[in-house]
C-alpha positions as a printed NumPy array, in Angstrom:
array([[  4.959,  -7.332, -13.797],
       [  6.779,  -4.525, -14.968],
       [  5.774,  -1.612, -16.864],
       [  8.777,  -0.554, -17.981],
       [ 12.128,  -2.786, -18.004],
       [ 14.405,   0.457, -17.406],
       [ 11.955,   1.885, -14.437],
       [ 13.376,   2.129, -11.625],
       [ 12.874,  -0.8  ,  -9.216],
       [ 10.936,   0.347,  -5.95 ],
       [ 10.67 ,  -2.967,  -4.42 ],
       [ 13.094,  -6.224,  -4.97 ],
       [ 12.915,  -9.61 ,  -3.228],
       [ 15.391, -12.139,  -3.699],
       [ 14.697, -15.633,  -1.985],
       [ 12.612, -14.011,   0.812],
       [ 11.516, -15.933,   3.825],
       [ 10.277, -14.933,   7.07 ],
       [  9.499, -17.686,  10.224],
       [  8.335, -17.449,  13.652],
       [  9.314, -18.917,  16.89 ],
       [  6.06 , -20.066,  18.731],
       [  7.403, -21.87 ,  21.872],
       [  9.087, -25.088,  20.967],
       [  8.143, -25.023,  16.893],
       [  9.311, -22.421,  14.217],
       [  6.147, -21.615,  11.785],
       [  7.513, -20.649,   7.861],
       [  4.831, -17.884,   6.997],
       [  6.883, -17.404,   3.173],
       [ 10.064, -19.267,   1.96 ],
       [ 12.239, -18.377,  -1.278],
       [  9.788, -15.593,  -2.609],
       [ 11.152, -13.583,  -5.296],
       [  9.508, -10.41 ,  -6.887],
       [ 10.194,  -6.629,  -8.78 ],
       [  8.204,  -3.629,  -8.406],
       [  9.491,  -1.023, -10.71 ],
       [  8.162,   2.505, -10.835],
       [  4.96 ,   2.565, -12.052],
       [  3.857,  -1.331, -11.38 ],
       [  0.335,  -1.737, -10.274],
       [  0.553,  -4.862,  -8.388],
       [ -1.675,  -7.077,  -6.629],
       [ -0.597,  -9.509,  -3.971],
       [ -3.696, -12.185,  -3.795],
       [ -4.273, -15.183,  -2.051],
       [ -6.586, -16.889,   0.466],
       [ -6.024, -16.308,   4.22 ],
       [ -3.417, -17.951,   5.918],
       [ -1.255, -17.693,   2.41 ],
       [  1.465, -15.468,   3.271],
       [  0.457, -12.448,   2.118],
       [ -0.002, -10.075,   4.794],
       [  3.685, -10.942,   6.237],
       [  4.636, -10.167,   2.703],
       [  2.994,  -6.489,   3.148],
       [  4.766,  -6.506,   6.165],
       [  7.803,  -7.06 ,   4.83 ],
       [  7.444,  -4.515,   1.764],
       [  5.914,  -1.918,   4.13 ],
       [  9.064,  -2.152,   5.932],
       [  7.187,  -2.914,   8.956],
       [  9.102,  -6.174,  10.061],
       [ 12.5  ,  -7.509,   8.822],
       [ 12.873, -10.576,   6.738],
       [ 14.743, -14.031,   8.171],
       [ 16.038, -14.873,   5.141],
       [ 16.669, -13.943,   1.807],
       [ 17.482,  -9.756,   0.69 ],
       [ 14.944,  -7.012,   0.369],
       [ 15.688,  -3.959,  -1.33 ],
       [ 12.889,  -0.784,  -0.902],
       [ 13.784,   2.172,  -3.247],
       [ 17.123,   0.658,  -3.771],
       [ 17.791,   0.292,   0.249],
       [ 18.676,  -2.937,   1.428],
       [ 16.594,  -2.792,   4.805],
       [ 16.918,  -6.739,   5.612],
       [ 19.02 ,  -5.651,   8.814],
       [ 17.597,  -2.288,   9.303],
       [ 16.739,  -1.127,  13.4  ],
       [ 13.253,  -0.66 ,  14.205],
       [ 13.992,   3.608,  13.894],
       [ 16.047,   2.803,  10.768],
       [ 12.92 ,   0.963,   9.241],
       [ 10.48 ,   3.982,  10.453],
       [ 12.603,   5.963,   8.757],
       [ 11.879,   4.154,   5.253],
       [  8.589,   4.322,   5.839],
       [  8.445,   8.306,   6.013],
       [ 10.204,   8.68 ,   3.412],
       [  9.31 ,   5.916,   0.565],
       [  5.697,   4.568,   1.614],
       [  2.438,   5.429,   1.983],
       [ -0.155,   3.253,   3.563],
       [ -4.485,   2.661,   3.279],
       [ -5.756,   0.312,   5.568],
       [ -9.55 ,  -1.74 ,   5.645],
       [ -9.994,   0.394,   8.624],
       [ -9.148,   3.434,   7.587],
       [ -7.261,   4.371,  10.585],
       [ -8.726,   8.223,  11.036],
       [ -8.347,   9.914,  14.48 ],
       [-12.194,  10.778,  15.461],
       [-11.726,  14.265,  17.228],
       [ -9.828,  15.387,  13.617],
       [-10.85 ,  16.985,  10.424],
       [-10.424,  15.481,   6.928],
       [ -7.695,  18.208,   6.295],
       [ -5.909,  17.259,   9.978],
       [ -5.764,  13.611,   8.975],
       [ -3.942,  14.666,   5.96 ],
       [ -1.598,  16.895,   7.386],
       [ -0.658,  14.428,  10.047],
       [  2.128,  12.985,   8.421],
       [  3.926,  16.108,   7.906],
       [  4.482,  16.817,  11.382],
       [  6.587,  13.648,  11.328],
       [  8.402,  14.762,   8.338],
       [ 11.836,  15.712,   9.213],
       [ 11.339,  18.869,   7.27 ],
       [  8.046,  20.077,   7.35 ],
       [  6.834,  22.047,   4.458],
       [  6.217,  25.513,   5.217],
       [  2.795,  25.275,   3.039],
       [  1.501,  22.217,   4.747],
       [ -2.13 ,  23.214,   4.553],
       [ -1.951,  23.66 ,   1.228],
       [ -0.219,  20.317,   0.257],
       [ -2.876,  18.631,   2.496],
       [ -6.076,  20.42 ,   0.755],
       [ -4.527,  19.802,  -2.375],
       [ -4.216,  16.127,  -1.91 ],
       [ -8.106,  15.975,  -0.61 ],
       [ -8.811,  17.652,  -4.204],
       [ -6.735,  14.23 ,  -5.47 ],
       [ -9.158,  12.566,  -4.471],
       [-12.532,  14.843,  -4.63 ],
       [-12.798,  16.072,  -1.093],
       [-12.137,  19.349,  -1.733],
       [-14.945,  20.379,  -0.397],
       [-14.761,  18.105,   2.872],
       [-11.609,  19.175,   4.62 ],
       [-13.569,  20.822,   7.505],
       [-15.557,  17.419,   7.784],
       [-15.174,  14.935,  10.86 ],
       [-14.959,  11.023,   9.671],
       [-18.71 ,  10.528,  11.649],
       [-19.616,  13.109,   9.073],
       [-18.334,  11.254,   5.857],
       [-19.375,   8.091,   4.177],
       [-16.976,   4.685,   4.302],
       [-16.165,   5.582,   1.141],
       [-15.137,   9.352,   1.798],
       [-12.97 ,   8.282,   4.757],
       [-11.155,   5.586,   2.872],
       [-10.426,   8.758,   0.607],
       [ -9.418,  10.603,   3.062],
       [ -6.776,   7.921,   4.323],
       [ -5.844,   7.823,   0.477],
       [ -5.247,  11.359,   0.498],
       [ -3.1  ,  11.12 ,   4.163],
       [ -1.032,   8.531,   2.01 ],
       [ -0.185,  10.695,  -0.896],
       [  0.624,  13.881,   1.317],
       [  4.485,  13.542,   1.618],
       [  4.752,  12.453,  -2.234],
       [  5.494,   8.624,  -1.364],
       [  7.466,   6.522,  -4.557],
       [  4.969,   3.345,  -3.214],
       [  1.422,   3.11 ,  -2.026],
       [  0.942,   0.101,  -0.272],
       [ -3.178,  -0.741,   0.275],
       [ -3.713,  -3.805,   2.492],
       [ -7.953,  -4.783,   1.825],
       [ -8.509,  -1.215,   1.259],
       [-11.947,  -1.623,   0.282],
       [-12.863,  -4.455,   2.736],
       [-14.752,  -2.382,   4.983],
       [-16.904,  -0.75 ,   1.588],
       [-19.655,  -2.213,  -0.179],
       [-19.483,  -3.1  ,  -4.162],
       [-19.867,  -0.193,  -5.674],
       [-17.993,   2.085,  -3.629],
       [-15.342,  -0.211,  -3.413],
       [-15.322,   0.002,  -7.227],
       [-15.302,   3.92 ,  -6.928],
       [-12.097,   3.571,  -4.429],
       [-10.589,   0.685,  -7.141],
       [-10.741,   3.5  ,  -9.969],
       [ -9.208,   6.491,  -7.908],
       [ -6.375,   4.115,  -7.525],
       [ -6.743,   3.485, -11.343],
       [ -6.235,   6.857, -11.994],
       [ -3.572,   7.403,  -9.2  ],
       [ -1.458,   4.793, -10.965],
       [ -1.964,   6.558, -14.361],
       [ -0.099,   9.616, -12.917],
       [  3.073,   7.708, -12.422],
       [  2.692,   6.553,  -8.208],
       [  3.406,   2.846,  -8.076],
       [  0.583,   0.929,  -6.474],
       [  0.529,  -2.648,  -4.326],
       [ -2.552,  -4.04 ,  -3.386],
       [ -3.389,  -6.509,  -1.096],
       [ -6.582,  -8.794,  -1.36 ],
       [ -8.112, -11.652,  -1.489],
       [-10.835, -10.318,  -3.298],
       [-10.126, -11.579,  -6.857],
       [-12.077,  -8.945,  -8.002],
       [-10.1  ,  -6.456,  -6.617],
       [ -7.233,  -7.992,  -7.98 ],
       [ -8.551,  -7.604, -10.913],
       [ -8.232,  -4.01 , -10.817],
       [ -3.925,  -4.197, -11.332],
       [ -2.282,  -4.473, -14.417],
       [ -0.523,  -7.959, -12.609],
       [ -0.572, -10.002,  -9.951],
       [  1.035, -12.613,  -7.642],
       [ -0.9  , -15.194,  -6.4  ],
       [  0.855, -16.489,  -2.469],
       [ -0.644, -19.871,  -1.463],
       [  1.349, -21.988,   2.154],
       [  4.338, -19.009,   1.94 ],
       [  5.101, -19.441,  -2.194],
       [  4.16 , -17.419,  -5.357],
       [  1.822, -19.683,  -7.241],
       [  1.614, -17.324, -10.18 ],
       [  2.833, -14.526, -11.586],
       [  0.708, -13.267, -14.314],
       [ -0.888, -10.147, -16.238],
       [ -4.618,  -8.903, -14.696],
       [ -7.913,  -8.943, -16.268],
       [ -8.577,  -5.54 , -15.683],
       [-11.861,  -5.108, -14.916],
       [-12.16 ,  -1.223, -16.907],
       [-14.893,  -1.077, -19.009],
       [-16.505,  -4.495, -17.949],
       [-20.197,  -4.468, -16.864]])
């Protein structure tokens, strides 16, 4: 899944599992899942609902901790981290697209963007100009003054792609990004990450769209909490 043996691995699992405790029985959402990101990857994480793949996000995202197993983010072992100690990876290693978007409605495209500088523990004196440059990323340039009633599905989802990218994160992590889009402009989101990718930021997608999927340069199929496969894409560039 690698592009590059001597990259740099951004995310490693070794025998990863994660249950739950609902009342009296313990539910196994992944057991002994092993996988390397390296700098550069384009990954997608596929699999039909109830598979295991959005606890996987989870994990990777550093939003939850494993119950089993290591997990190393940007060579940080976080499988014991605190809940402020896992925050903190986030900040500084991940960025994050959602289906929904996730844009506050009383802010402007180039607000939304600069939001996650304020959280930054040091703030870039030429925030503004990170932010607008980030919105020309992604070809909203022109669209920073814009609220999200006043952009397209497609336009916001750019906009949360360019609030990603704003503090320079070594992983984008998109969970259904374009589930909320219809087929073509979920194919014009698919290429900006094509092209994202291209200029060195390590992408992880998660879908069940197997067209989507198709979009990565490899992918790992989940099914009851295992990897079924772990194969090269069929990227879909160039296909009618």
């Amino acid at each position: 899944m690698s592009s590059s043996n001597s990259a740099a691995i951004v995310v490693n699992a070794q025998g990863l599992g994660k249950s739950y405790q609902l009342g009296e029985h313990t539910v196994t959402a992944l057991e002994d899942i092993s996988l390397i990101v390296r700098e550069g990857d384009y990954v997608a994480i596929t699999g039909p609902s109830g598979s295991g793949k959005s606890t996987l996000m989870h994990l990777i995202g550093s939003l939850d901790v494993p119950t089993s197993g290591r997990l190393e983010i940007a060579g940080r072992d976080i499988t014991h981290l605190s809940a402020n100690e896992l925050a903190g990876v986030r900040n500084e290693v991940i960025g994050f697209v959602f289906q929904s978007f996730n844009l506050v409605p009383r802010m402007s495209a180039l607000a939304q963007v600069m939001l996650p500088l304020a959280y930054a523990k040091n703030r870039p004196s030429n925030a503004r100009a990170l932010a607008q440059r980030r919105l020309e990323d992604v070809g909203l340039g022109d669209r920073g003054h814009h609220y999200p009633q006043q952009l397209s599905g497609g336009q916001q989802q750019r906009v949360a792609i360019a609030r990603a990218l704003v503090t320079n994160p070594r992983l984008l992590l998109a969970d259904e990004p374009t589930g909320a889009l219809d087929s073509r402009t979920s194919d014009d989101i698919m290429a900006l990450f094509e092209r994202l990718n291209a200029s060195g930021i390590t992408v992880v997608v998660v879908t069940h769209d197997r067209d989507i999927a198709r979009w990565a340069r490899s992918q790992i199929a989940l099914r009851d909490g295992h990897v079924v496969a772990d194969t090269p894409a069929l990227h879909l560039t160039g296909v009618a």
